[in-house]
C-alpha positions as CSV (number, residue, x, y, z in Angstrom):
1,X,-18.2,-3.6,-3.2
2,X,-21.3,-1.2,-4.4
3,X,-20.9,0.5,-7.2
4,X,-23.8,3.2,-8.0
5,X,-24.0,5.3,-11.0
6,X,-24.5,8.9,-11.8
7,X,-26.4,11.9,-10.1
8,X,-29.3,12.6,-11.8
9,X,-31.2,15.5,-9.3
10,X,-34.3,14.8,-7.4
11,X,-36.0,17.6,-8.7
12,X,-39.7,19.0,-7.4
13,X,-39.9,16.7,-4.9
14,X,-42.2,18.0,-2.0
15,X,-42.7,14.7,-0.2
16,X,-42.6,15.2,3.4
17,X,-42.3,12.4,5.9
18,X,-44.5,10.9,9.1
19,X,-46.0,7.7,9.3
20,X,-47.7,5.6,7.0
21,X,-50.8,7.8,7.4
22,X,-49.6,10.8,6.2
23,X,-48.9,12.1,2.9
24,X,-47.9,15.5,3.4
25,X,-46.9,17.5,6.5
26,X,-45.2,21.2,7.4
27,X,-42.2,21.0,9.8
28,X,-41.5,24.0,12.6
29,X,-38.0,24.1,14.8
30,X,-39.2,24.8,18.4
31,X,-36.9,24.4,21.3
32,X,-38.7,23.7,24.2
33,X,-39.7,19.8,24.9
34,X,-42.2,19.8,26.9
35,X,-45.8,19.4,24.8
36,X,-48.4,22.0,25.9
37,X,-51.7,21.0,26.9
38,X,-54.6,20.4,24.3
39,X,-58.8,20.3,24.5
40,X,-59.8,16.6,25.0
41,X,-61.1,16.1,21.7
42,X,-58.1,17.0,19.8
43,X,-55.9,13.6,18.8
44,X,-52.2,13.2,19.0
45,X,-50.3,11.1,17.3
46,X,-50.0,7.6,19.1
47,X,-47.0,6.5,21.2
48,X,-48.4,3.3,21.7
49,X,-45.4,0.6,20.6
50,X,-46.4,-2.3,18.7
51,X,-43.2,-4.1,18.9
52,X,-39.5,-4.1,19.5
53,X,-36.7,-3.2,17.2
54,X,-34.7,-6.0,16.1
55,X,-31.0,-6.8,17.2
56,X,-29.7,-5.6,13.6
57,X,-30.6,-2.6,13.6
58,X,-29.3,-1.2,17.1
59,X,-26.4,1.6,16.9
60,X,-23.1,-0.5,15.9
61,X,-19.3,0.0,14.8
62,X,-18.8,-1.2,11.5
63,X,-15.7,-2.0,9.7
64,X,-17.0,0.2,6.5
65,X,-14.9,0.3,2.7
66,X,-15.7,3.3,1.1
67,X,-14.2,6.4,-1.4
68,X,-16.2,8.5,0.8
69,X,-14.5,11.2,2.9
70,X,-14.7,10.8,6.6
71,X,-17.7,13.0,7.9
72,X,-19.9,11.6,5.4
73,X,-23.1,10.3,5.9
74,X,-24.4,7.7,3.6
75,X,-28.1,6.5,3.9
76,X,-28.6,2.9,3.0
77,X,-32.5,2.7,2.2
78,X,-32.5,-0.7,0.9
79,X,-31.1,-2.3,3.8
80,X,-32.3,0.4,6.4
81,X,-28.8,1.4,7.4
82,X,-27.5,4.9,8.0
83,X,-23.6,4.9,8.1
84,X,-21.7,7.7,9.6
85,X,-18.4,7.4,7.9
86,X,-15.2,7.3,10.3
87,X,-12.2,6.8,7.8
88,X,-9.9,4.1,8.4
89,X,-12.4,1.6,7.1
90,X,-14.7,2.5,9.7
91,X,-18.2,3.8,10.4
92,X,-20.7,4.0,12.9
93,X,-24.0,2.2,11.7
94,X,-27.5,3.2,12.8
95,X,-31.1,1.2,11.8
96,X,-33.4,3.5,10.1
97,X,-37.1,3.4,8.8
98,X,-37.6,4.5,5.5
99,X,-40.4,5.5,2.8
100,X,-42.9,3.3,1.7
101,X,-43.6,1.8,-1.4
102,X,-43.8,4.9,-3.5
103,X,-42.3,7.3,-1.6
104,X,-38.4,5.7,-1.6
105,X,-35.6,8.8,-3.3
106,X,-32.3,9.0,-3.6
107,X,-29.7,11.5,-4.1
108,X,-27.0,13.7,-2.9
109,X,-27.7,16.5,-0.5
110,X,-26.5,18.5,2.6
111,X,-27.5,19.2,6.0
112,X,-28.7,22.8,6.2
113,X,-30.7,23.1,9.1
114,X,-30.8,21.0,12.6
115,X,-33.7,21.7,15.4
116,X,-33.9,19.9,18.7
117,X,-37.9,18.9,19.5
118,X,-39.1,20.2,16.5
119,X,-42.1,20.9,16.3
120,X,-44.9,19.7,13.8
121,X,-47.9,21.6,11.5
122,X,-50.0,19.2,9.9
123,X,-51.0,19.7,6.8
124,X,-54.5,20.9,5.6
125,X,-54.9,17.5,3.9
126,X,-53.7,15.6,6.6
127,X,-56.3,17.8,9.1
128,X,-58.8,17.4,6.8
129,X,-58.8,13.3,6.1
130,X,-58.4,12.7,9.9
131,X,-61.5,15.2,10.5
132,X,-63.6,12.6,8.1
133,X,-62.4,9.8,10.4
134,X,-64.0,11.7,13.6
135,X,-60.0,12.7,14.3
136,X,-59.5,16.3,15.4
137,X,-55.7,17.1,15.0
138,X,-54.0,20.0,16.7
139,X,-53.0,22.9,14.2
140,X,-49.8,22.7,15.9
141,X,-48.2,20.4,17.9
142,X,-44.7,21.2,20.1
143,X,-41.9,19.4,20.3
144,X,-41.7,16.6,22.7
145,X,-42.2,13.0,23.4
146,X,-44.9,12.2,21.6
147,X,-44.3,14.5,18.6
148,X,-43.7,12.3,15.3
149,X,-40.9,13.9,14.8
150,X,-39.1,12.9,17.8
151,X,-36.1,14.4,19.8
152,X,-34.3,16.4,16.9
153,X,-34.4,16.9,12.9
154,X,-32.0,17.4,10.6
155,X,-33.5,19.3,7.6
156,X,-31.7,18.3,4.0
157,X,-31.3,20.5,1.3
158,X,-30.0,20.6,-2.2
159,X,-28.5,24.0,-3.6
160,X,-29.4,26.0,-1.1
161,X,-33.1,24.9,-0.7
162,X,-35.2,22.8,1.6
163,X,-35.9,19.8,0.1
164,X,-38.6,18.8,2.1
165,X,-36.9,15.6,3.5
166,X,-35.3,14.9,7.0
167,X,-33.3,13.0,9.0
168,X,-35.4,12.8,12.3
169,X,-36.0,11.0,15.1
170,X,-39.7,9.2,16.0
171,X,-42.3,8.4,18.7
172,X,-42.6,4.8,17.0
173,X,-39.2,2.9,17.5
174,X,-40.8,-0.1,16.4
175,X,-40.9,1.2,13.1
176,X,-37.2,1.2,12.5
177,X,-36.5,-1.5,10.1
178,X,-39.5,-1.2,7.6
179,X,-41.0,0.8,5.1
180,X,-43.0,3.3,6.7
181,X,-42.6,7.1,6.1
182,X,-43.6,9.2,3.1
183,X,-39.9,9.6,2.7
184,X,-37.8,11.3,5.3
185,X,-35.4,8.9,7.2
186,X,-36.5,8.2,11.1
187,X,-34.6,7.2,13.7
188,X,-34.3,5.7,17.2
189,X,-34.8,9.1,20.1
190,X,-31.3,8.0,20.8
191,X,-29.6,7.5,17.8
192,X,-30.7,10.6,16.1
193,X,-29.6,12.5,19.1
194,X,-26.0,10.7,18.5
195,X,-25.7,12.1,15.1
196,X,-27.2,15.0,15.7
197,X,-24.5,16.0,17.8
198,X,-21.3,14.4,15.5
199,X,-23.0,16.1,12.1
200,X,-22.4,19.7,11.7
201,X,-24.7,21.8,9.4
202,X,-22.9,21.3,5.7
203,X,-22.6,17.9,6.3
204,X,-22.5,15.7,2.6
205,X,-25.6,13.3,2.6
206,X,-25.7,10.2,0.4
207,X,-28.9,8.2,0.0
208,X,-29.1,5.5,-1.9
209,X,-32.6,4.6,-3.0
210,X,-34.6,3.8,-6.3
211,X,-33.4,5.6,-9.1
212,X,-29.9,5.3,-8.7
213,X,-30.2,9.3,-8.5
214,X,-27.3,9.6,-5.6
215,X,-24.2,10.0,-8.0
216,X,-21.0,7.4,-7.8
217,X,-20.7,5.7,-4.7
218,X,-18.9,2.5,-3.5
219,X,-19.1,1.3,-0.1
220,X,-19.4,-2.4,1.3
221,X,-20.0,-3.2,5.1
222,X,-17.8,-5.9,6.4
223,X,-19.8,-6.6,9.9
224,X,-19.5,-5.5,13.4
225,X,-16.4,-4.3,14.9
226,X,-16.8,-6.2,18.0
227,X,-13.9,-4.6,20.0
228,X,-14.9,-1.1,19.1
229,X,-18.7,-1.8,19.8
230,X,-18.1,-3.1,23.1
231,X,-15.1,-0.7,24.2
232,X,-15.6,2.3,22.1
233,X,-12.7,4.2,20.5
């Protein structure tokens, strides 16, 4: 059994969360998934895989201890785990990638927005590095396949504000299972897309990451529920 210790708030944080090359970017909700058409000089960000996502971190039923009330989402960022918590000892588990080395957070905060295709705004400094690398970047980009953000967002907040951090899906599936974002959790197209639709805006967000900043929390994960990953229920 995990035991973590008190809340202390993840104050000022304005991290926001892409790829490894990114240190800062805006986020925009917008509907439609289709991406509009762009000059031929202006860059999107690649789609390209470079590898497959291992076996561990596919969507699983877990047998899950916890205090935790049902509904409950607790973010795992050591072990790149996202748990949906079930009750009855049980949770649906979903691999994740996570922020790099200096960009890892915890604490304890709330779903206040969801967007399907979001769209994405990169940042002046994020335009303005690529430009140096002969990289023109769209100002904006729609939602859609090939948008970093992938095929929905979940926007966390703390007291009422935007934290800056999301739960979102990616382009790069490869990437679930490491250290790559500037801090927002990323998921698998489909596995965001599954919680998406079983989280409801208010929803109580746990993550666990350096600092021990996410308040008292216990939960241990006991393996795969075979029966309930092959036949549901």
């Amino acid at each position: 059994m995990k035991s973590i210790l008190p809340v202390v708030a993840a104050a000022g944080i304005a991290v926001s969360c892409l790829t490894a090359a990114s240190d800062a970017a805006a986020f925009t909700a917008s509907a439609p998934h289709v991406a509009q058409a762009l000059p031929s000089n202006v860059i999107r960000v690649s789609t390209a895989p470079q590898g497959q996502v291992k076996p561990q971190f596919q969507r699983r039923m877990v047998r899950l201890r916890t205090n935790e009330a049902p509904g409950t989402v607790i973010v795992d960022t050591n072990n790149k785990f996202l748990y949906l918590v079930e009750g009855d000892n049980r949770a649906r588990r979903y691999g994740i990638g996570v922020g790099r080395d200096g960009f890892g957070w915890s604490g304890v905060v709330k779903v206040g927005r969801k967007a399907e295709w979001p769209g994405w705004t990169p940042p002046p400094e994020m335009i303005a590095r690529e430009a140096k690398k002969g990289h023109k970047l769209p100002a904006y980009q729609e939602g859609g396949e090939d948008n970093p953000l992938g095929a929905r967002a979940m926007y966390l907040y703390r007291g009422g504000s935007d934290t800056a951090f999301r739960i979102h899906g990616t382009n790069q599936p490869w990437s679930i299972g490491l250290n790559m974002s500037s801090g927002c959790i990323r998921m698998m197209n489909k596995d965001v897309t599954d919680l998406y639709d079983r989280v409801p805006i208010g929803t109580k967000v746990i993550v666990v990451g350096p600092g021990n900043k996410q308040g008292e929390v216990s939960y241990e994960d006991r393996g795969v529920d075979i029966l309930r990953t092959m036949f549901g229920g």
